[in-house]
CHARMM internal coordinates of N, CA and C (Angstrom, degrees):
IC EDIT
DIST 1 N 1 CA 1.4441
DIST 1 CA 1 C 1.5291
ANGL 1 N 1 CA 1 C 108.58
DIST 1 C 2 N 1.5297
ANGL 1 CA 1 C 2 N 114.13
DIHE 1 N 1 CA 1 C 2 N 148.95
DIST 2 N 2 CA 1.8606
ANGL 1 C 2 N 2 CA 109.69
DIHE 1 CA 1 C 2 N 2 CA -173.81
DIST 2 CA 2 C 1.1370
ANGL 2 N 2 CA 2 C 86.22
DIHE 1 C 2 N 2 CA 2 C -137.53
DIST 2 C 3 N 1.4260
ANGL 2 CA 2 C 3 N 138.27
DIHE 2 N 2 CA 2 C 3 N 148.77
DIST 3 N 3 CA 1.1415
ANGL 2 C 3 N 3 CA 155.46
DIHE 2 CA 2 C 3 N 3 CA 107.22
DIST 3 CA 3 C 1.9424
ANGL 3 N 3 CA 3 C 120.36
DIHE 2 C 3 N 3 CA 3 C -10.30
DIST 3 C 4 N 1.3375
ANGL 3 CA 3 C 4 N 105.49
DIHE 3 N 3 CA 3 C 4 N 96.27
DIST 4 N 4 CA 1.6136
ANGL 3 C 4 N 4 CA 101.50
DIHE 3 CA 3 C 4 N 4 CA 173.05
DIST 4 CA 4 C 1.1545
ANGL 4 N 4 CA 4 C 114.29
DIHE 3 C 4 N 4 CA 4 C -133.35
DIST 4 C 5 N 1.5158
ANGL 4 CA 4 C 5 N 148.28
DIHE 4 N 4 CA 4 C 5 N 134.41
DIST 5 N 5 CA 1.2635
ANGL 4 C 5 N 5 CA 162.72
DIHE 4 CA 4 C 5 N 5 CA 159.72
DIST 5 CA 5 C 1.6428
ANGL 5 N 5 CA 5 C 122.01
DIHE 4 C 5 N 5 CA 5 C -61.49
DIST 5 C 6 N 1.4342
ANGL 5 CA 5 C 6 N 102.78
DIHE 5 N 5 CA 5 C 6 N 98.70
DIST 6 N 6 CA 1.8027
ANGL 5 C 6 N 6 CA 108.34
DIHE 5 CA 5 C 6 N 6 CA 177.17
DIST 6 CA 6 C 1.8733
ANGL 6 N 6 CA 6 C 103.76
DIHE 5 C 6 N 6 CA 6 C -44.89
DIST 6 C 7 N 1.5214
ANGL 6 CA 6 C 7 N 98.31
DIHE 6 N 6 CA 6 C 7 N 156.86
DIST 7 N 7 CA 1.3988
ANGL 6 C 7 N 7 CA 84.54
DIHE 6 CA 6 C 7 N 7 CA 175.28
DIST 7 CA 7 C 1.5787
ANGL 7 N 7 CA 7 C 103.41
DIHE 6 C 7 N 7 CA 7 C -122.88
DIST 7 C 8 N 1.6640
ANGL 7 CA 7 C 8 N 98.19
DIHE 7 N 7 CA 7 C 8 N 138.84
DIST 8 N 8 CA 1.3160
ANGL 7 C 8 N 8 CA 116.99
DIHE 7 CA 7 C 8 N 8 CA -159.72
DIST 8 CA 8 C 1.1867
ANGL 8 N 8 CA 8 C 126.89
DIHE 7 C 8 N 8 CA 8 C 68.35
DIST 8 C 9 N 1.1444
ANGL 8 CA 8 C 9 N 116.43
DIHE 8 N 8 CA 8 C 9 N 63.74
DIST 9 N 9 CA 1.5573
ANGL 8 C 9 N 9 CA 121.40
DIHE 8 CA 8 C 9 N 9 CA -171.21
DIST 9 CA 9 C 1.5542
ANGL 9 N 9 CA 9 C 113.78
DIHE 8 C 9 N 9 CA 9 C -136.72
DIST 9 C 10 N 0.9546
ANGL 9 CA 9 C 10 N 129.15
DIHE 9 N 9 CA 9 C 10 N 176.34
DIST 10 N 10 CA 1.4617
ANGL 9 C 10 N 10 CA 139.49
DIHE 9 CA 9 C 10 N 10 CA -176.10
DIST 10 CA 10 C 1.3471
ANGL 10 N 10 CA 10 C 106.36
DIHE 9 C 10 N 10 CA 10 C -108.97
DIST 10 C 11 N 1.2737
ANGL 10 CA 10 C 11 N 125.49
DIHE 10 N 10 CA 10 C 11 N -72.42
DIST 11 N 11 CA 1.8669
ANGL 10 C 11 N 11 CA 116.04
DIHE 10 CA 10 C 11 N 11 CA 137.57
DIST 11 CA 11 C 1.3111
ANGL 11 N 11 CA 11 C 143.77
DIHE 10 C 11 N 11 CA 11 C -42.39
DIST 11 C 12 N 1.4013
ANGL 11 CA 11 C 12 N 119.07
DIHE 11 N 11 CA 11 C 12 N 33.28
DIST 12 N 12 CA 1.3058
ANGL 11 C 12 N 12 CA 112.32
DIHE 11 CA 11 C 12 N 12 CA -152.99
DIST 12 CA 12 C 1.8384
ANGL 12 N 12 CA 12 C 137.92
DIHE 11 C 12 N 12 CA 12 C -50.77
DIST 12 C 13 N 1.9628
ANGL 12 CA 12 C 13 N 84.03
DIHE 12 N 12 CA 12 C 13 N -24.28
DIST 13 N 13 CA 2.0084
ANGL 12 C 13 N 13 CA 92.83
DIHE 12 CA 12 C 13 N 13 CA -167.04
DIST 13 CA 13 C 1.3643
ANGL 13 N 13 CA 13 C 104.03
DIHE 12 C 13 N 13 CA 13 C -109.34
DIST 13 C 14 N 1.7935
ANGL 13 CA 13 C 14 N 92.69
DIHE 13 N 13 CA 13 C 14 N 127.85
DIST 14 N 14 CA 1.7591
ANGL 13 C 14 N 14 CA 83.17
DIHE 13 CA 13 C 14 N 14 CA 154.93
DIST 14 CA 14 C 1.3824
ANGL 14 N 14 CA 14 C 101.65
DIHE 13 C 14 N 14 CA 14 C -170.57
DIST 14 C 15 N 1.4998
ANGL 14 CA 14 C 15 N 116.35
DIHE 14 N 14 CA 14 C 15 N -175.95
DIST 15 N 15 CA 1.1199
ANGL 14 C 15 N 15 CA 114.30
DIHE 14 CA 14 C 15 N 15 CA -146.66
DIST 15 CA 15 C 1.5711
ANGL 15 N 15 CA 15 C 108.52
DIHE 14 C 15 N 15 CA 15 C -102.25
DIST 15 C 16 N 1.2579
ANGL 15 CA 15 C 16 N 122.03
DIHE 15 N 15 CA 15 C 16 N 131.22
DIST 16 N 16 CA 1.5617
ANGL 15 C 16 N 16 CA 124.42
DIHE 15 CA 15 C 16 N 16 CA -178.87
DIST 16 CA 16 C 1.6605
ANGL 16 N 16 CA 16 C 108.60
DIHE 15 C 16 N 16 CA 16 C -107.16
DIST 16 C 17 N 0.8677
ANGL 16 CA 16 C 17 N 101.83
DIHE 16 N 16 CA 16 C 17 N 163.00
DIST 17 N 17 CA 2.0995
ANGL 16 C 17 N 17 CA 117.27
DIHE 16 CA 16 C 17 N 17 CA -176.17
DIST 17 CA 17 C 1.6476
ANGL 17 N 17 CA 17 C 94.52
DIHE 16 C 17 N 17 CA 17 C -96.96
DIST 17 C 18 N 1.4071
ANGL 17 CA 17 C 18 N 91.78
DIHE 17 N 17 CA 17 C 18 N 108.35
DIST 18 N 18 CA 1.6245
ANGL 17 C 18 N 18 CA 96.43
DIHE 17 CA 17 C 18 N 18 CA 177.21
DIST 18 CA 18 C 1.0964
ANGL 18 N 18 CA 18 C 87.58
DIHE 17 C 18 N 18 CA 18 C -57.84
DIST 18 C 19 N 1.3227
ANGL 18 CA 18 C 19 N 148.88
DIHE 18 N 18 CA 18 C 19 N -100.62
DIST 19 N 19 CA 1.6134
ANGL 18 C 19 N 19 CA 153.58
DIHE 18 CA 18 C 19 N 19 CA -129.62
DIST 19 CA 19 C 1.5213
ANGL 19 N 19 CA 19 C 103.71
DIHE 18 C 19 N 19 CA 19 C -35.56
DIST 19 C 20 N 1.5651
ANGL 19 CA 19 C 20 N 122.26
DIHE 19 N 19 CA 19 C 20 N -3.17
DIST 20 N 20 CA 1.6846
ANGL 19 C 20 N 20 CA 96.33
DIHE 19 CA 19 C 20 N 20 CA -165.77
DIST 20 CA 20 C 1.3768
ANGL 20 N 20 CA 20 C 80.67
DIHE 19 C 20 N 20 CA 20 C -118.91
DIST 20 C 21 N 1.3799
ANGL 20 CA 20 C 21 N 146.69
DIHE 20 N 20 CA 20 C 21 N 28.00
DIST 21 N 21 CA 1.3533
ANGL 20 C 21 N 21 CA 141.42
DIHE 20 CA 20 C 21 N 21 CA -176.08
DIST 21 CA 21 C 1.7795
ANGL 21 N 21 CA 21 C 92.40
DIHE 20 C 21 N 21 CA 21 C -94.11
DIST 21 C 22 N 1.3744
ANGL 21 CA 21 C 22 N 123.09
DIHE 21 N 21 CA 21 C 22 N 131.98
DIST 22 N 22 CA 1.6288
ANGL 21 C 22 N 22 CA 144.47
DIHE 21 CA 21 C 22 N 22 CA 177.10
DIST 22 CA 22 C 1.1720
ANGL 22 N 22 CA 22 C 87.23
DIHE 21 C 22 N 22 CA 22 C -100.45
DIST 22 C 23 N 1.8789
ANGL 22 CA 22 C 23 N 122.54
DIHE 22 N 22 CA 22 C 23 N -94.02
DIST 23 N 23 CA 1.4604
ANGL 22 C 23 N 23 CA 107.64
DIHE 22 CA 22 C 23 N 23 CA -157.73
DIST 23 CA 23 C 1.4457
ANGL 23 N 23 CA 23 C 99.66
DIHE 22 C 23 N 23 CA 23 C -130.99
DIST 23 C 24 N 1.1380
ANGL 23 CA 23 C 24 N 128.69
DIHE 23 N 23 CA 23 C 24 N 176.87
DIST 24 N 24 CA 1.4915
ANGL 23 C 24 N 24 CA 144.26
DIHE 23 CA 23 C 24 N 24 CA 177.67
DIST 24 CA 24 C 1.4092
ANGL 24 N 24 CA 24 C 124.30
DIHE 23 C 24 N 24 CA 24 C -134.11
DIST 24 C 25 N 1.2996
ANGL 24 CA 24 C 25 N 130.42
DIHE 24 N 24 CA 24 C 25 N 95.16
DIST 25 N 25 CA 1.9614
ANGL 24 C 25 N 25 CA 140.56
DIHE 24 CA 24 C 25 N 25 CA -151.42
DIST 25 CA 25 C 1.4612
ANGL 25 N 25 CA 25 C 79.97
DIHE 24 C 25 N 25 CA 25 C -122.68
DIST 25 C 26 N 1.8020
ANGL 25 CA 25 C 26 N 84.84
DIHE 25 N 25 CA 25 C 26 N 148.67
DIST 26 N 26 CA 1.2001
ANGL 25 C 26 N 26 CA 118.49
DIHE 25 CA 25 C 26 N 26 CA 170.63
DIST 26 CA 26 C 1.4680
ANGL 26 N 26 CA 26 C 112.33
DIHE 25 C 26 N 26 CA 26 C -107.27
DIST 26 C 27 N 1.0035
ANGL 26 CA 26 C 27 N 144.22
DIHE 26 N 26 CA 26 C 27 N 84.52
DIST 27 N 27 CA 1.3437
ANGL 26 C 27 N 27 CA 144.95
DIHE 26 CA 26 C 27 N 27 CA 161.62
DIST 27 CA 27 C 1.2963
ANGL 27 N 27 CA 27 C 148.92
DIHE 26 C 27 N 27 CA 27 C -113.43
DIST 27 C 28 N 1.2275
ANGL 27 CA 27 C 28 N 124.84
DIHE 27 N 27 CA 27 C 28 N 69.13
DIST 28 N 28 CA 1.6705
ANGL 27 C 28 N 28 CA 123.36
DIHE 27 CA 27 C 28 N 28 CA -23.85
DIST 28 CA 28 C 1.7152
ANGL 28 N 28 CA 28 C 106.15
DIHE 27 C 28 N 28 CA 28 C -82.02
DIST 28 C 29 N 1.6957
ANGL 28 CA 28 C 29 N 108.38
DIHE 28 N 28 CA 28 C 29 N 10.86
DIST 29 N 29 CA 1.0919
ANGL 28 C 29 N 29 CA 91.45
DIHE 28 CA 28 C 29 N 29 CA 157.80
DIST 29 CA 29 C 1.4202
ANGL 29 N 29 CA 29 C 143.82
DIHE 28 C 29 N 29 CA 29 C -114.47
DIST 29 C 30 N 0.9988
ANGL 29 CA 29 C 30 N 135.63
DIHE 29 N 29 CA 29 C 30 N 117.99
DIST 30 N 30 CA 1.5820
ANGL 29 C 30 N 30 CA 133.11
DIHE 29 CA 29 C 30 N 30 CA -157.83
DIST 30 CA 30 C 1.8055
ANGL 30 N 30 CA 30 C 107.58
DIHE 29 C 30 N 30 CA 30 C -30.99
DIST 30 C 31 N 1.6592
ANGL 30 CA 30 C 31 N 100.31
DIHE 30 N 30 CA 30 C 31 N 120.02
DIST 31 N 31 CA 1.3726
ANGL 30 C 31 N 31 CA 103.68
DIHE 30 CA 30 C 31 N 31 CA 167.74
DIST 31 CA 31 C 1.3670
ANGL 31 N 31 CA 31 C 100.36
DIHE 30 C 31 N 31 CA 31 C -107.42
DIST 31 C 32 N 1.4768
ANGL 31 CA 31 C 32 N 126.17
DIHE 31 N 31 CA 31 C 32 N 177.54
DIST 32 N 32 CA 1.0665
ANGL 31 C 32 N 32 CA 148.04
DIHE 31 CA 31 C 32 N 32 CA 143.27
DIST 32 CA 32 C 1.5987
ANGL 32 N 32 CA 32 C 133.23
DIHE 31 C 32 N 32 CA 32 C -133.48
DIST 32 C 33 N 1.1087
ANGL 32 CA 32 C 33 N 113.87
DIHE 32 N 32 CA 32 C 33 N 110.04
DIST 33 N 33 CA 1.4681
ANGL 32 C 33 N 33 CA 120.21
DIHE 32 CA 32 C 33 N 33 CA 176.66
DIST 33 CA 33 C 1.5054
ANGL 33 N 33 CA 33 C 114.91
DIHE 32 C 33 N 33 CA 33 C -89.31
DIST 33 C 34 N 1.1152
ANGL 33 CA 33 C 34 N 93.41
DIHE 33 N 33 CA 33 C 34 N 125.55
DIST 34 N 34 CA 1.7790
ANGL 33 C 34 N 34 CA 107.73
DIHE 33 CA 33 C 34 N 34 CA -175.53
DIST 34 CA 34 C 1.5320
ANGL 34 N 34 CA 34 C 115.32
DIHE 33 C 34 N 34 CA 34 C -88.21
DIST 34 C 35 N 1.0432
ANGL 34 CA 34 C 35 N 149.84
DIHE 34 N 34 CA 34 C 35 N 136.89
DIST 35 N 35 CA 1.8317
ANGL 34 C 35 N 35 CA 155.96
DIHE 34 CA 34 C 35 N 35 CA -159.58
DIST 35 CA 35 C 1.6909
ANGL 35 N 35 CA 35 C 81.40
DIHE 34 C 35 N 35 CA 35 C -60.21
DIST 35 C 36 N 0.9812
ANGL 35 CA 35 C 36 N 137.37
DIHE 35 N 35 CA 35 C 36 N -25.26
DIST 36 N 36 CA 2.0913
ANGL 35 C 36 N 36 CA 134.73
DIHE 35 CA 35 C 36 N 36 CA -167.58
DIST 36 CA 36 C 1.2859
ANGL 36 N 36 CA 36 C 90.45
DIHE 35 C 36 N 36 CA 36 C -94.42
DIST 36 C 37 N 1.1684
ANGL 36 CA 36 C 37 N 162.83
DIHE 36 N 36 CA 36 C 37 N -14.09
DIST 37 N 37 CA 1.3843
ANGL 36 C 37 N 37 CA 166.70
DIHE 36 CA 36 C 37 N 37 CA 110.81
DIST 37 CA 37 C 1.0840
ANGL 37 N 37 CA 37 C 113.23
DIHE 36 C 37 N 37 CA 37 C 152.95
DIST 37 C 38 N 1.6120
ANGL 37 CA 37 C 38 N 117.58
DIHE 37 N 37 CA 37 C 38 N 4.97
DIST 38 N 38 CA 1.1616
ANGL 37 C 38 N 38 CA 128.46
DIHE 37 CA 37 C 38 N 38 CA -176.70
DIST 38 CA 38 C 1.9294
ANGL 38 N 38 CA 38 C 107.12
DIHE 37 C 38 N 38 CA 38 C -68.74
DIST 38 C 39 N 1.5878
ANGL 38 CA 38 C 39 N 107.57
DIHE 38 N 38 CA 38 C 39 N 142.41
DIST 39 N 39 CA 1.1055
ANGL 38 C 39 N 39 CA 104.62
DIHE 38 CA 38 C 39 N 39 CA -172.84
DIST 39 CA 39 C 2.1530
ANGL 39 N 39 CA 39 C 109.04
DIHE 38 C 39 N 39 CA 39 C -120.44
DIST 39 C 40 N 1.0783
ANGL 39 CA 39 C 40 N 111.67
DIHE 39 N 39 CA 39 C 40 N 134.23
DIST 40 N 40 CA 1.5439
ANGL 39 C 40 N 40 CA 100.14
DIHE 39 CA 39 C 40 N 40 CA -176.38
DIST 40 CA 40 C 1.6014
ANGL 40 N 40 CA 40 C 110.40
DIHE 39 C 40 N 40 CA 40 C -132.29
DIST 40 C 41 N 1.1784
ANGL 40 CA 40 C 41 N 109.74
DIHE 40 N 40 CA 40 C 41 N 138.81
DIST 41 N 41 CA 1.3622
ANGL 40 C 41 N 41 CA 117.85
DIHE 40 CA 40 C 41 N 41 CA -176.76
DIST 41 CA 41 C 1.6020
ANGL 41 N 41 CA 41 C 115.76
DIHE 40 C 41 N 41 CA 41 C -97.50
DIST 41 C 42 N 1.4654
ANGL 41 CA 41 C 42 N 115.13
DIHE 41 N 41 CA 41 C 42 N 109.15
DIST 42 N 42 CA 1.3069
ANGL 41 C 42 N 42 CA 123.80
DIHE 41 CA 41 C 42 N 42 CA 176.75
DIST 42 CA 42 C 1.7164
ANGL 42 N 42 CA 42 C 131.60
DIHE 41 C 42 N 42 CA 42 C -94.54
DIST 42 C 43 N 1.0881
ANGL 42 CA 42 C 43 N 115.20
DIHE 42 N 42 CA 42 C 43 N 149.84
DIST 43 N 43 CA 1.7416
ANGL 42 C 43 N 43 CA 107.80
DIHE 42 CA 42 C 43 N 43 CA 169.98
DIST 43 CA 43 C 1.5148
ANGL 43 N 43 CA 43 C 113.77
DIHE 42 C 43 N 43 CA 43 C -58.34
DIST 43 C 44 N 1.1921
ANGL 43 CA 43 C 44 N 114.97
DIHE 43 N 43 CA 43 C 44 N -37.30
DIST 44 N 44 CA 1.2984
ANGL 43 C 44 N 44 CA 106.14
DIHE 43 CA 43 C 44 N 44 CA -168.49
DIST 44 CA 44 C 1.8326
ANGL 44 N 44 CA 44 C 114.90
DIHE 43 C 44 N 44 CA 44 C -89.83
DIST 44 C 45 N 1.4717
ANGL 44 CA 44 C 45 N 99.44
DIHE 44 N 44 CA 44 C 45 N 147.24
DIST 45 N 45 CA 1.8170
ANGL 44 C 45 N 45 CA 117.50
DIHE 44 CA 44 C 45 N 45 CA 177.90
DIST 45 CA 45 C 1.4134
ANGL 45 N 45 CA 45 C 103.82
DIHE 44 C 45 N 45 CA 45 C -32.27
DIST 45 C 46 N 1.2925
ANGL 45 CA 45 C 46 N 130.67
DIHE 45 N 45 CA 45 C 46 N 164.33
DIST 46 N 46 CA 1.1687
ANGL 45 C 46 N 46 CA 156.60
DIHE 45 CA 45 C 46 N 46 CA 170.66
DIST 46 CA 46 C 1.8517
ANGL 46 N 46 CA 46 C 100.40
DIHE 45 C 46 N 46 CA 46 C -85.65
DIST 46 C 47 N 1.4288
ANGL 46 CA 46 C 47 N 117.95
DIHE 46 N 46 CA 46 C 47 N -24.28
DIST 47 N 47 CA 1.6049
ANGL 46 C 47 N 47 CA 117.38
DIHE 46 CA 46 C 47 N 47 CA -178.33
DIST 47 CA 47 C 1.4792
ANGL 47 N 47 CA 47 C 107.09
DIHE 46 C 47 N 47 CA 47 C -93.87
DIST 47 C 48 N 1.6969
ANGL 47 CA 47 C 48 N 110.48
DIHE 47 N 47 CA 47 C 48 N -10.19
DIST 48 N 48 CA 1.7267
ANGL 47 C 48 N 48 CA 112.86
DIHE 47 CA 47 C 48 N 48 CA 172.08
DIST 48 CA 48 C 0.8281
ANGL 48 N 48 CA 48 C 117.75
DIHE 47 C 48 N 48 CA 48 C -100.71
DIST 48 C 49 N 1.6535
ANGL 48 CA 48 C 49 N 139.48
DIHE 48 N 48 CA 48 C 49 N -12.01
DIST 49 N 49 CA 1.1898
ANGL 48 C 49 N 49 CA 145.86
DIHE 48 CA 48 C 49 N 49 CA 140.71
DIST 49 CA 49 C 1.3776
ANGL 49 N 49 CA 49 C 131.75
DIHE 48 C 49 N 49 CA 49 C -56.17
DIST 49 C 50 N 1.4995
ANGL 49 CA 49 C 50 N 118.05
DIHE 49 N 49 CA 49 C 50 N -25.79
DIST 50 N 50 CA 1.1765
ANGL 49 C 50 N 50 CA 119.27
DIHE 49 CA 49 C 50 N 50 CA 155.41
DIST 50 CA 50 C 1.1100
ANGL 50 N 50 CA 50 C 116.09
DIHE 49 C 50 N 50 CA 50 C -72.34
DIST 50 C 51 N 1.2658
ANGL 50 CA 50 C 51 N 117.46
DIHE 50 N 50 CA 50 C 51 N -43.34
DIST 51 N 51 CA 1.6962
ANGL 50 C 51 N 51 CA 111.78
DIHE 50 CA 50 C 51 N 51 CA 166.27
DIST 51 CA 51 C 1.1268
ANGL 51 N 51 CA 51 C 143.74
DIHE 50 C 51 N 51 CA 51 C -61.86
DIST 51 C 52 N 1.3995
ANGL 51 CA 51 C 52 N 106.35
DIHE 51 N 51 CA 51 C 52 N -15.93
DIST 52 N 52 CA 1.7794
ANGL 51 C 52 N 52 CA 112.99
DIHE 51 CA 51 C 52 N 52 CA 157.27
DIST 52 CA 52 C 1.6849
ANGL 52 N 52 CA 52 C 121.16
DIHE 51 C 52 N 52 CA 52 C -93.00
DIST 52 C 53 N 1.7623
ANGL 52 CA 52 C 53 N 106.93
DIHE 52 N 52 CA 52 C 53 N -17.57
DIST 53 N 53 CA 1.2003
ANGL 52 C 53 N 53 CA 98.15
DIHE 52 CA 52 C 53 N 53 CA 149.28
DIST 53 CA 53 C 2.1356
ANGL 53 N 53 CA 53 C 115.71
DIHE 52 C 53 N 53 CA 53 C -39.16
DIST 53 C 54 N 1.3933
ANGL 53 CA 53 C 54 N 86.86
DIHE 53 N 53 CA 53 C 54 N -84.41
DIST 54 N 54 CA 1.3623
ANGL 53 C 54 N 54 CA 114.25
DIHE 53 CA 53 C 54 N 54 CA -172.13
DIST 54 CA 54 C 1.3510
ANGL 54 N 54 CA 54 C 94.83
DIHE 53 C 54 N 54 CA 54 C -11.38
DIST 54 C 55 N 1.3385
ANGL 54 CA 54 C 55 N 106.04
DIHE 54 N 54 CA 54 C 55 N -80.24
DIST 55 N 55 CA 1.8924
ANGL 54 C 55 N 55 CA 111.90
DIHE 54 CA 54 C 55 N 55 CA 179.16
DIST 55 CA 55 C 0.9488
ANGL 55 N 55 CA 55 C 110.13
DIHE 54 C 55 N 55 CA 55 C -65.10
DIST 55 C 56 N 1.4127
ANGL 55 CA 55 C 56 N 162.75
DIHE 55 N 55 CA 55 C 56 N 20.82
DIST 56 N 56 CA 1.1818
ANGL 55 C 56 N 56 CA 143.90
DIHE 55 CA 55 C 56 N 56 CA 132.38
DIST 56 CA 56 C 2.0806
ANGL 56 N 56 CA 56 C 98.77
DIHE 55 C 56 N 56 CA 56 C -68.18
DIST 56 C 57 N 1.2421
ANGL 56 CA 56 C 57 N 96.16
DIHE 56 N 56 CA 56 C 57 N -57.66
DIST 57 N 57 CA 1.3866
ANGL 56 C 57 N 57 CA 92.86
DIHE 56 CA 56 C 57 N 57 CA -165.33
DIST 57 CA 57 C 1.7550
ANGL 57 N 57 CA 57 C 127.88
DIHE 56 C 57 N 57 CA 57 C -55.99
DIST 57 C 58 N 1.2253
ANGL 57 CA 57 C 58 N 104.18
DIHE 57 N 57 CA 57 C 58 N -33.50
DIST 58 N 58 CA 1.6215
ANGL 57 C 58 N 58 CA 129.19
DIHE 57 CA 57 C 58 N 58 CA 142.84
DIST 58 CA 58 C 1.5125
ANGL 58 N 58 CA 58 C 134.29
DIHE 57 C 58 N 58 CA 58 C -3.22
DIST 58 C 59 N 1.9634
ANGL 58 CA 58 C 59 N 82.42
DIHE 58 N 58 CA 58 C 59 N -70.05
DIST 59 N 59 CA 1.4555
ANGL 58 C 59 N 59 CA 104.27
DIHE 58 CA 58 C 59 N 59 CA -162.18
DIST 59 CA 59 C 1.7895
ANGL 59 N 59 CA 59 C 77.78
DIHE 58 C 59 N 59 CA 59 C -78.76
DIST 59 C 60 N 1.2254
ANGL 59 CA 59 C 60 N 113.98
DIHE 59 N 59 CA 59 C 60 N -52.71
DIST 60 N 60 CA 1.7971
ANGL 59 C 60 N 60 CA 93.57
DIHE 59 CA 59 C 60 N 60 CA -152.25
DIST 60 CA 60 C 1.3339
ANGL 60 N 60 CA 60 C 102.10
DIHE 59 C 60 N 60 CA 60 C -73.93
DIST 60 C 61 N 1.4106
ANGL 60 CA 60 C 61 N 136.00
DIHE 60 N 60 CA 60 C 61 N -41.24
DIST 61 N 61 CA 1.6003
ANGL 60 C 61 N 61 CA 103.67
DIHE 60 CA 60 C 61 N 61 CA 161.70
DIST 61 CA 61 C 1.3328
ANGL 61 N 61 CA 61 C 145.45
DIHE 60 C 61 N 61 CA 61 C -45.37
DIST 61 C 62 N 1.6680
ANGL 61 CA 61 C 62 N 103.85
DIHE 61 N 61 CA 61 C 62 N -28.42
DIST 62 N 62 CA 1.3593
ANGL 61 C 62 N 62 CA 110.76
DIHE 61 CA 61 C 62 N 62 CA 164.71
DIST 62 CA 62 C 1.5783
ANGL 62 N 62 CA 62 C 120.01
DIHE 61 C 62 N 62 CA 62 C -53.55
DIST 62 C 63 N 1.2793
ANGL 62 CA 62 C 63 N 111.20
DIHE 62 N 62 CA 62 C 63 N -21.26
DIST 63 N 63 CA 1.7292
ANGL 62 C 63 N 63 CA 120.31
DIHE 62 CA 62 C 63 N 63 CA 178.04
DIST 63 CA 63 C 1.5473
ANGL 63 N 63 CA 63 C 117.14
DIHE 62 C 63 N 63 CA 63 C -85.54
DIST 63 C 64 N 1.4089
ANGL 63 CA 63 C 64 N 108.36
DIHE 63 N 63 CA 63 C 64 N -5.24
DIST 64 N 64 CA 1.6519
ANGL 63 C 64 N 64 CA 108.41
DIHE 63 CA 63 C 64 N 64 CA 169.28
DIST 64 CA 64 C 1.6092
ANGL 64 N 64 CA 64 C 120.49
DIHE 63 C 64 N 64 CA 64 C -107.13
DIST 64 C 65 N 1.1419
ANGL 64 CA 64 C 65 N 103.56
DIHE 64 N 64 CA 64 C 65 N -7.25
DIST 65 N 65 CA 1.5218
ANGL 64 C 65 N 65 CA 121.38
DIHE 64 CA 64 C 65 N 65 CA 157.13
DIST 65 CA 65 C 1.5153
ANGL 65 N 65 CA 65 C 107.67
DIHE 64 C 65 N 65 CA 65 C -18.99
END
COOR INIT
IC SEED 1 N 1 CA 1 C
IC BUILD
């Protein structure tokens, strides 16, 4: 799970299931399409979302060690 911020919102943060993320476009504002086809537009880069992938994915392999 990562922490991402809707953009322009009054609620903006909350938490999404990395595993259901398909693709991530920059145009120029960050979309995300989820494998359910649902698509959501966030504040944050398309290069910080990979990076909290990364560390999400990290931490839980680090737990099968």
């Amino acid at each position: 799970m990562i922490k991402v911020s809707r953009l322009k919102s009054r609620d903006n943060e909350f938490v999404l299931n990395a595993e259901l993320i398909e693709t991530i476009e920059q145009t120029p504002d960050t979309v995300i399409t989820l494998t359910t086809g649902k698509k959501l537009i966030v504040e944050e880069s398309a290069e910080e979302i990979v990076r909290k992938v990364m560390d999400y994915r990290r931490a839980i392999f680090r737990n099968f060690r």
